[in-house]
Backbone as a printed PyTorch tensor [residue, N CA C, xyz], in Angstrom:
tensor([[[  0.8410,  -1.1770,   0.0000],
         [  0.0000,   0.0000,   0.0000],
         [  0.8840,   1.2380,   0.0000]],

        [[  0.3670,   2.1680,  -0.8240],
         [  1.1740,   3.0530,  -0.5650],
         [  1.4450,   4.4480,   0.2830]],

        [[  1.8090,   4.7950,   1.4830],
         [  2.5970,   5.6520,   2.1290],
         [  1.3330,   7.1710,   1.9550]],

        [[  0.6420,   6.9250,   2.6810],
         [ -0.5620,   8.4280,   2.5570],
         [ -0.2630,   8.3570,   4.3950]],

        [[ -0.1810,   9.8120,   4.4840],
         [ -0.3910,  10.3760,   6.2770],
         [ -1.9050,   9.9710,   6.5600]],

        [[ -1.7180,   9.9420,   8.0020],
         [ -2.9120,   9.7990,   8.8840],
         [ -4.4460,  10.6560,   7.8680]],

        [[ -4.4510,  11.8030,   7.9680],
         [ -5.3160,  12.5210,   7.3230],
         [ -5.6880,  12.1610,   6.3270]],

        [[ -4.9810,  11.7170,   5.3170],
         [ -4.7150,  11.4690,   3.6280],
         [ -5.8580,   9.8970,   3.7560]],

        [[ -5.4510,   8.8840,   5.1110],
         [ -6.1760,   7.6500,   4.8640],
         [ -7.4770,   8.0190,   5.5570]],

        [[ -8.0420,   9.0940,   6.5010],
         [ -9.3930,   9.5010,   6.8320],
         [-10.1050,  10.1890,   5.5600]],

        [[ -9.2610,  10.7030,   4.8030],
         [-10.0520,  11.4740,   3.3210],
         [-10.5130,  10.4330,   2.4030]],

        [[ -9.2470,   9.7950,   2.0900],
         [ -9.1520,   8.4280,   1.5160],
         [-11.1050,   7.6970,   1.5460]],

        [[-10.9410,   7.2770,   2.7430],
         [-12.0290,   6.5930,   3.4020],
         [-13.1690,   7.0240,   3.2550]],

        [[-13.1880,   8.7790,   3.4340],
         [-14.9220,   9.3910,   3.5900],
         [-15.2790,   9.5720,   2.1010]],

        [[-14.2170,   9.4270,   0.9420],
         [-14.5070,   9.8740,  -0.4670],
         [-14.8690,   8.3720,  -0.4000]],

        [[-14.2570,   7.4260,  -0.8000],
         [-14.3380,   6.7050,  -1.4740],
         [-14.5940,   5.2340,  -1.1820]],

        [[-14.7440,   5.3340,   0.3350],
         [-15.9180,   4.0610,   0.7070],
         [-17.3940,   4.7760,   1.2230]],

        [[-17.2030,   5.7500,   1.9620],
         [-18.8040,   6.1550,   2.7930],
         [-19.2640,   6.5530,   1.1660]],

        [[-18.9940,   7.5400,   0.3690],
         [-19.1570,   8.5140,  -0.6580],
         [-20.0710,   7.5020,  -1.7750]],

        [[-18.3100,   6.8330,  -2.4300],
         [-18.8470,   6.0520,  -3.9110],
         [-19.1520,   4.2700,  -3.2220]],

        [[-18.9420,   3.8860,  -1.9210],
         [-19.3110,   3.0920,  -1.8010],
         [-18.2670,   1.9010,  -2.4240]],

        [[-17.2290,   1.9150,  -2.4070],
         [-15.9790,   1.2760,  -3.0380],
         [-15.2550,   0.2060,  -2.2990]],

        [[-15.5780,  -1.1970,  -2.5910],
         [-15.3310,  -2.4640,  -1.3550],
         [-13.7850,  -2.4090,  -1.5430]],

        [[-13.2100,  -2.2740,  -2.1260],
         [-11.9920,  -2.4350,  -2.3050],
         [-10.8670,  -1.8070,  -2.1180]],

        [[-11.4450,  -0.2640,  -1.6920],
         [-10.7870,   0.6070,  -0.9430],
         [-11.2220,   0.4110,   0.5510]],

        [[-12.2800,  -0.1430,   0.9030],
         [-12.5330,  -0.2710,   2.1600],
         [-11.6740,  -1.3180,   2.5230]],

        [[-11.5860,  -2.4190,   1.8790],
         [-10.4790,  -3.4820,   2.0090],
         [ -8.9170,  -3.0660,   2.2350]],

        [[ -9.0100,  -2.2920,   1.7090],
         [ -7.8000,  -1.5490,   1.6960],
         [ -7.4020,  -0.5220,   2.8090]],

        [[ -8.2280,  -0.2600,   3.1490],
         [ -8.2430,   0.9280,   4.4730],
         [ -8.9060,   0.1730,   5.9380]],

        [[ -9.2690,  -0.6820,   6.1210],
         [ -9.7330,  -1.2710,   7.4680],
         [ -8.8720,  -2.0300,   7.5300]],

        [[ -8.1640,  -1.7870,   8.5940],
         [ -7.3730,  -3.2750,   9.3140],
         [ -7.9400,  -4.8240,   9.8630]],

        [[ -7.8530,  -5.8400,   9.6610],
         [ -8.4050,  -7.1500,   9.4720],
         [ -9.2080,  -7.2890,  11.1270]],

        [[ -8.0690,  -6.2570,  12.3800],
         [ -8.9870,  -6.2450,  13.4250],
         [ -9.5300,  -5.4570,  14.2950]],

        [[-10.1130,  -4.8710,  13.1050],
         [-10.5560,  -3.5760,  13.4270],
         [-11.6130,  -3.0860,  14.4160]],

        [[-12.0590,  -2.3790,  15.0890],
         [-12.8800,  -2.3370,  16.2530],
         [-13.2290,  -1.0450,  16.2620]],

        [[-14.8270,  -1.1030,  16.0110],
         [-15.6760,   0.3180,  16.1780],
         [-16.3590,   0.4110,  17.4870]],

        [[-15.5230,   0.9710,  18.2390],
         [-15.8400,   1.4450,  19.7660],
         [-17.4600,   1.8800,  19.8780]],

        [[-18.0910,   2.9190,  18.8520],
         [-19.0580,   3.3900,  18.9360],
         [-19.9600,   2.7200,  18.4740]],

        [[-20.2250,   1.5570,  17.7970],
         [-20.8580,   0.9260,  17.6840],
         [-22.2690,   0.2940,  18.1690]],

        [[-23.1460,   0.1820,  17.9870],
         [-24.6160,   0.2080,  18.9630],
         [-24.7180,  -0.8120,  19.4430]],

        [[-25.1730,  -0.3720,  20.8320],
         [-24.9420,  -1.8980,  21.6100],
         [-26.0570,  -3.0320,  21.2740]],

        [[-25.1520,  -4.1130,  20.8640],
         [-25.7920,  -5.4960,  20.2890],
         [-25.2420,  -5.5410,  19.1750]],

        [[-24.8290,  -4.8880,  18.1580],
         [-24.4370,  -4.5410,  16.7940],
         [-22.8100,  -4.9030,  16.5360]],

        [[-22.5510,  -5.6380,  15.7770],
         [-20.7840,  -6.0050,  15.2430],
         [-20.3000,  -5.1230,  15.4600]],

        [[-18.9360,  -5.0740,  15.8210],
         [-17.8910,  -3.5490,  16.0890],
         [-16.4480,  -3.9600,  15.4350]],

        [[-16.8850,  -4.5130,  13.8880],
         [-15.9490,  -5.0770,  13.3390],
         [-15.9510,  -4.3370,  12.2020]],

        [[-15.3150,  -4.7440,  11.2600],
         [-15.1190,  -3.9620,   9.4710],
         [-16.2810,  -4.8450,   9.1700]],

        [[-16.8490,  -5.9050,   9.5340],
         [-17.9330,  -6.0200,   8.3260],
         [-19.0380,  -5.3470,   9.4350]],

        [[-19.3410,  -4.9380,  10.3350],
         [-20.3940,  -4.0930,  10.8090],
         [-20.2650,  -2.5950,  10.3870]],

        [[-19.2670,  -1.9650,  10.0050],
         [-18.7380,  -0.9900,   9.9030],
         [-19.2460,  -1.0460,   8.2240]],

        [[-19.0330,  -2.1100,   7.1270],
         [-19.1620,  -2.0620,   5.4380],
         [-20.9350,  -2.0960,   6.1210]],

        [[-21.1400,  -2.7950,   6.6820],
         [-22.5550,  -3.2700,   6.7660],
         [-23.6390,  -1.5700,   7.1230]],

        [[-22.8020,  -0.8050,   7.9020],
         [-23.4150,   0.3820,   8.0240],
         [-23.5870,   1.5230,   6.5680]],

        [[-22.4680,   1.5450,   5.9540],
         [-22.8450,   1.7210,   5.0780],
         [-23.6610,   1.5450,   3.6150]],

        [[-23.4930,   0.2190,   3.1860],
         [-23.7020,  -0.4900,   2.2290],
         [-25.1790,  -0.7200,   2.5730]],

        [[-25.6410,  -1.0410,   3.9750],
         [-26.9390,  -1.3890,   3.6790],
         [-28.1070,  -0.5130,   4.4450]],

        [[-27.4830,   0.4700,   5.4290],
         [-28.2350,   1.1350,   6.0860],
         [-27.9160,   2.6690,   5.0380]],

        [[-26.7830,   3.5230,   5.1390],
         [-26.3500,   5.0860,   4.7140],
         [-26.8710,   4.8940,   3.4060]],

        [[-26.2480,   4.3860,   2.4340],
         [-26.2390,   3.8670,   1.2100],
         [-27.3600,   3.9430,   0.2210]],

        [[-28.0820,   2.9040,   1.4150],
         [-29.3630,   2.6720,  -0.1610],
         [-30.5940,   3.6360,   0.4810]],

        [[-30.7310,   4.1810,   2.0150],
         [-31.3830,   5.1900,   2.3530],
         [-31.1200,   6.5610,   1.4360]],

        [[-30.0990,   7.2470,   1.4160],
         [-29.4080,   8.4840,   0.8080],
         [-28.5730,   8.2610,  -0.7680]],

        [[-29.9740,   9.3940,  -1.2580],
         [-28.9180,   8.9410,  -2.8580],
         [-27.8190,  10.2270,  -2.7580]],

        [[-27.0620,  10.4940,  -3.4850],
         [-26.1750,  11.3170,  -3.7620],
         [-25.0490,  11.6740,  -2.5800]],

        [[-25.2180,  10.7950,  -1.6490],
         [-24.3180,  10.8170,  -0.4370],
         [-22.8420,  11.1740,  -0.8600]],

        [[-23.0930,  12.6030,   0.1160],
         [-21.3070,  13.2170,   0.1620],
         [-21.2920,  13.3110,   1.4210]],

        [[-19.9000,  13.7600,   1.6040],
         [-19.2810,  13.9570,   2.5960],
         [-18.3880,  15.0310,   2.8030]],

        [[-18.6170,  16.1200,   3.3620],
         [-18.0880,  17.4860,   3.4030],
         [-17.2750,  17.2520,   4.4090]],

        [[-15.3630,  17.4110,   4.8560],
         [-14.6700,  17.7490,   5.7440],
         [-14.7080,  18.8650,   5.8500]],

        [[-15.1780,  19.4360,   7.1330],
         [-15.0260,  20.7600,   7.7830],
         [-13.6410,  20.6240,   8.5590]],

        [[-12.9920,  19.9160,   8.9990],
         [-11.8550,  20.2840,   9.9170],
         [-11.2290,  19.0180,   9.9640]],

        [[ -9.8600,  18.6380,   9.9160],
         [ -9.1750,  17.6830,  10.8330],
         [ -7.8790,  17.7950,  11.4740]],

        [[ -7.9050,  17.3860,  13.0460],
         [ -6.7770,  17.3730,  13.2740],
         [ -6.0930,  16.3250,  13.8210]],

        [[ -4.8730,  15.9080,  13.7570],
         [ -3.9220,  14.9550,  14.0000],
         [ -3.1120,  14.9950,  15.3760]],

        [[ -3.1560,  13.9060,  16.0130],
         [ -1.7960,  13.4330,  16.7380],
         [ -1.7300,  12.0680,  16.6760]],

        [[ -0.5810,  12.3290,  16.3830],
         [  0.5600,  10.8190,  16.1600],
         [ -0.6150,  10.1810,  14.9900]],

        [[ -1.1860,   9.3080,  15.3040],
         [ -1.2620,   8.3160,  14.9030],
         [ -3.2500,   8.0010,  14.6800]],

        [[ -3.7140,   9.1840,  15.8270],
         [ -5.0030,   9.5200,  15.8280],
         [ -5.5820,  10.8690,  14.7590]],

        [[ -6.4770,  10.2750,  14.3460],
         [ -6.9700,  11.7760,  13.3130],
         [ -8.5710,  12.1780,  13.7480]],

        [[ -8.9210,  13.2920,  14.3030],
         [-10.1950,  13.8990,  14.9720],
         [-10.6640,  14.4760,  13.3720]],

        [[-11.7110,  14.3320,  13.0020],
         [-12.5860,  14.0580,  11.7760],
         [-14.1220,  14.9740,  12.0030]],

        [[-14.1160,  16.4640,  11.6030],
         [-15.5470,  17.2520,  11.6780],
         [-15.9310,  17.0000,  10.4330]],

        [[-16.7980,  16.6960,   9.9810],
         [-17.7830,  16.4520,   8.9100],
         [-19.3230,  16.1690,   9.0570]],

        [[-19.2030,  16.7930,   7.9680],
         [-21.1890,  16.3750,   7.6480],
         [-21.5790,  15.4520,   6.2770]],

        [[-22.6840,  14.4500,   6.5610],
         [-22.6300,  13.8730,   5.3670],
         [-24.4150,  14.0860,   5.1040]],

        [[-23.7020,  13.7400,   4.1800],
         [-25.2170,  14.9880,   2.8500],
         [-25.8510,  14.1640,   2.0720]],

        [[-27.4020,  14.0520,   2.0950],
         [-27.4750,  13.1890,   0.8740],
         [-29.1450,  13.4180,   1.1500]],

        [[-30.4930,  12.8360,  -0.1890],
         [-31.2690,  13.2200,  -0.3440],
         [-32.1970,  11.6410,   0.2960]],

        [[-32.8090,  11.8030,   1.0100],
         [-33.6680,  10.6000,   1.9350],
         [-34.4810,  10.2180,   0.8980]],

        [[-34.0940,   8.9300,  -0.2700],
         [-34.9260,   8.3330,  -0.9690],
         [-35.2360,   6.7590,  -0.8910]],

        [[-34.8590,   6.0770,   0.4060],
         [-34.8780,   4.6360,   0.4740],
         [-35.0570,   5.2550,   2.1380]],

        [[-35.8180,   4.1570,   3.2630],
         [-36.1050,   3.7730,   3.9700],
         [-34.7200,   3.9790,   4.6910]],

        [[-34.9630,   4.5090,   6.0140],
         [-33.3840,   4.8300,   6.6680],
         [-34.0700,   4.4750,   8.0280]],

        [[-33.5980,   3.2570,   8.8910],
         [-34.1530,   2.9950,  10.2260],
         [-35.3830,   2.7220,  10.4200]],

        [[-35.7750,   2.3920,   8.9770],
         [-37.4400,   2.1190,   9.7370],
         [-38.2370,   3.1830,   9.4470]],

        [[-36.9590,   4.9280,   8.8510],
         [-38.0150,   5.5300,   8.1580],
         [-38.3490,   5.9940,   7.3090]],

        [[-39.8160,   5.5690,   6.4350],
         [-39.8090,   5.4230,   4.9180],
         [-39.0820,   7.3630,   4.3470]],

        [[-38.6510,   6.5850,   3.2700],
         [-38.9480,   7.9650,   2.0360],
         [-39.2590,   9.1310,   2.1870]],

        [[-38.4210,  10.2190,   2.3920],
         [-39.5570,  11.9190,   2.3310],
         [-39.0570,  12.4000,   1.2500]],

        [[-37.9160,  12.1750,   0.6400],
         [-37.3820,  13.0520,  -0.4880],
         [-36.7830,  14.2900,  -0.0440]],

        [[-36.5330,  14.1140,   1.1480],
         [-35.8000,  15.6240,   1.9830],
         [-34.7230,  15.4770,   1.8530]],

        [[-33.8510,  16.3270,   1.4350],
         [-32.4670,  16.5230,   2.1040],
         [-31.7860,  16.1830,   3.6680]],

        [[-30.6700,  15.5660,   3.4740],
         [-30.5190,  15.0460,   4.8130],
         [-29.1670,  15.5920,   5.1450]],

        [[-28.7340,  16.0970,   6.4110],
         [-27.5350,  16.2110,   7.0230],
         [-27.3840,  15.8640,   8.1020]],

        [[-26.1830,  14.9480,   8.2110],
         [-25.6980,  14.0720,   9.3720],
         [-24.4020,  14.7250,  10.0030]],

        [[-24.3880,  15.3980,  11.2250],
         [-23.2690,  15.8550,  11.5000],
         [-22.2580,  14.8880,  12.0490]],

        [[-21.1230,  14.7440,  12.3290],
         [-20.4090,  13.7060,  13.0530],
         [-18.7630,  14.5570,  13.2090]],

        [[-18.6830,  14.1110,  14.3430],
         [-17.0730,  13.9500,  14.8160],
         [-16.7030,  12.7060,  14.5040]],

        [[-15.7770,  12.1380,  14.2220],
         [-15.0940,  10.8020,  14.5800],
         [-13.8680,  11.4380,  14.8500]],

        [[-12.6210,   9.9920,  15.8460],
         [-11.4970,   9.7170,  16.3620],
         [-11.3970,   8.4020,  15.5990]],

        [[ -9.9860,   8.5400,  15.0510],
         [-10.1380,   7.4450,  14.1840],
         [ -8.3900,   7.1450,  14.4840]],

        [[ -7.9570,   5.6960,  14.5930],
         [ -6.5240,   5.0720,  14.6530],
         [ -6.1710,   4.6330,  13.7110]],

        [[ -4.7940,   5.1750,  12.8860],
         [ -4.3420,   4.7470,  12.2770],
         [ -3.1200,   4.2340,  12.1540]],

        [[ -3.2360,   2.6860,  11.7340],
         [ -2.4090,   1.9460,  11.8860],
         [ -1.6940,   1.3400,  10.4160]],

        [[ -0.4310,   1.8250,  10.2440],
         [  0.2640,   1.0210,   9.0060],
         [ -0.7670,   1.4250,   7.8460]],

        [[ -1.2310,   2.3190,   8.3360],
         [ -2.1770,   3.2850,   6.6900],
         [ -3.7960,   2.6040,   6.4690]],

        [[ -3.9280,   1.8430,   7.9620],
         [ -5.7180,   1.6490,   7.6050],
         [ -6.2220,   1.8650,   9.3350]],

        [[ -7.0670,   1.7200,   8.8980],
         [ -8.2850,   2.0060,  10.2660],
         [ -8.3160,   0.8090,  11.1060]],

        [[ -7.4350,   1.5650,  12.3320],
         [ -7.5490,   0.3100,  13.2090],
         [ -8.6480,   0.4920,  14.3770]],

        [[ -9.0360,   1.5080,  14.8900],
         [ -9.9810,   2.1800,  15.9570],
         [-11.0110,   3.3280,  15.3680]],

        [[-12.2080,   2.7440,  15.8560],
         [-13.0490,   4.4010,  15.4770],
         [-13.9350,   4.7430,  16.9180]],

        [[-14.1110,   5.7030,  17.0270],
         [-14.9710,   6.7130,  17.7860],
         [-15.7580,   7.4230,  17.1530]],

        [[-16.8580,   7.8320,  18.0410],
         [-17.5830,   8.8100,  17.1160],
         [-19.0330,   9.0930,  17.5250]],

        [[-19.0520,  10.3540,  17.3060],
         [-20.8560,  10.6810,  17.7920],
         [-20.9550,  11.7350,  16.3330]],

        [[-22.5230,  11.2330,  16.4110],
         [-23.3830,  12.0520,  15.2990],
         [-24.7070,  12.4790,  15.5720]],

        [[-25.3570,  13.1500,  14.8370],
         [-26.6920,  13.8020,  14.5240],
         [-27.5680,  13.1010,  14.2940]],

        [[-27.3800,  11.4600,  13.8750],
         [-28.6280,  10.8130,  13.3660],
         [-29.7790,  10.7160,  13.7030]],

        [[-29.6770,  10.5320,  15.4880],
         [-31.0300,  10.3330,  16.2780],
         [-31.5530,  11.5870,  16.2840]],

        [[-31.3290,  12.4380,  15.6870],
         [-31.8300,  13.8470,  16.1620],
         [-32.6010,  14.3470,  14.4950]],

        [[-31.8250,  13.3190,  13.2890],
         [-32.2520,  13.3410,  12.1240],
         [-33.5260,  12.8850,  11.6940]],

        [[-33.0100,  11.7000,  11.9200],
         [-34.6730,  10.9580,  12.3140],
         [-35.5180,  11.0560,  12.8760]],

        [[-35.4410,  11.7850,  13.8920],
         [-36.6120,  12.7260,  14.4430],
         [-37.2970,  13.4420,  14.0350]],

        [[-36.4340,  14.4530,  13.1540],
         [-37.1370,  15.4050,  12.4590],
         [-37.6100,  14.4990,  10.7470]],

        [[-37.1410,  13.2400,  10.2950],
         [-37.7840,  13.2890,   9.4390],
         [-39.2880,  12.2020,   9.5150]],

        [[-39.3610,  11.9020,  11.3160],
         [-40.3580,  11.4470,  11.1850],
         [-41.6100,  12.4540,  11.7570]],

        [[-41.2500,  13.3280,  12.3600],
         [-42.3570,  14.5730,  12.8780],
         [-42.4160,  15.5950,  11.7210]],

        [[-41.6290,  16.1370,  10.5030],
         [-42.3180,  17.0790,   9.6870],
         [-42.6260,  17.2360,   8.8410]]])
C-alpha cells in the first residue's frame, strides 16, 4: 500500500468508501482487526459491521451521499474528523420510509491509524436527532 499520512487515509475513506461506496478501498483501508468502539450496543464492532453500516443502512437510504470535511486534526497516529454527510432521503433509513428531503448528518469521529488503515473508530453524530425530524415534519 502506498505511504498516505494519517489525514490522507481519513479522506481516503470518507470519499471513497462512505461517498462512492468502493469495497476495495474499504479493504484496503480497514485493518483485518478492526474495532468500532461506537458501535450500537448489540451490533458487530468489526469492518464487516462498519461495510454493513454503510452499504446497507447510509447507502441505499441516501442517494447522492457526500461527505463534506469541515476540519481535521492529528496526533501521532489519531486523526479527529468534523464532517457532515449529505445526501437526499430516498430509500427507507431505520425504519423511516422515504420523504425526499435533504438530509444532514453531522459527526465527529477519532479514528486510529495503523500502518495506513483504520484500526480504531470513535464517534458521535446527529442521526437520532435526524430521524426525528424526518419522522415529525
Amino acid at each position: 500500500m502506498d505511504k498516505f499520512s494519517p489525514k490522507q487515509v481519513v479522506k481516503r475513506f470518507n470519499h471513497e468508501v462512505i461517498e462512492q461506496g468502493n469495497r476495495a478501498s474499504f479493504d484496503a483501508l480497514v485493518a483485518s482487526d478492526f474495532v468500532n468502539w461506537s458501535a450500537p450496543v448489540g451490533a458487530p464492532n468489526d469492518g464487516a459491521g462498519l461495510w454493513n453500516t454503510f452499504e446497507h443502512v447510509l447507502r441505499p437510504a441516501l442517494s447522492g451521499l457526500k461527505v463534506q470535511i469541515h476540519e481535521q486534526l492529528s496526533d501521532g497516529d489519531k486523526v479527529t474528523t468534523r464532517k457532515t454527510v449529505h445526501g437526499v432521503h430516498t430509500g427507507t433509513l431505520l425504519g423511516v420510509p422515504a420523504t425526499g428531503r435533504q438530509v444532514s448528518i453531522d459527526v465527529i469521529d477519532i479514528v486510529t491509524i495503523r500502518d495506513g488503515r483504520y484500526a480504531e473508530h470513535w464517534g458521535v453524530n446527529t442521526l437520532a436527532a435526524v430521524l426525528t425530524q424526518l419522522r415529525f415534519s
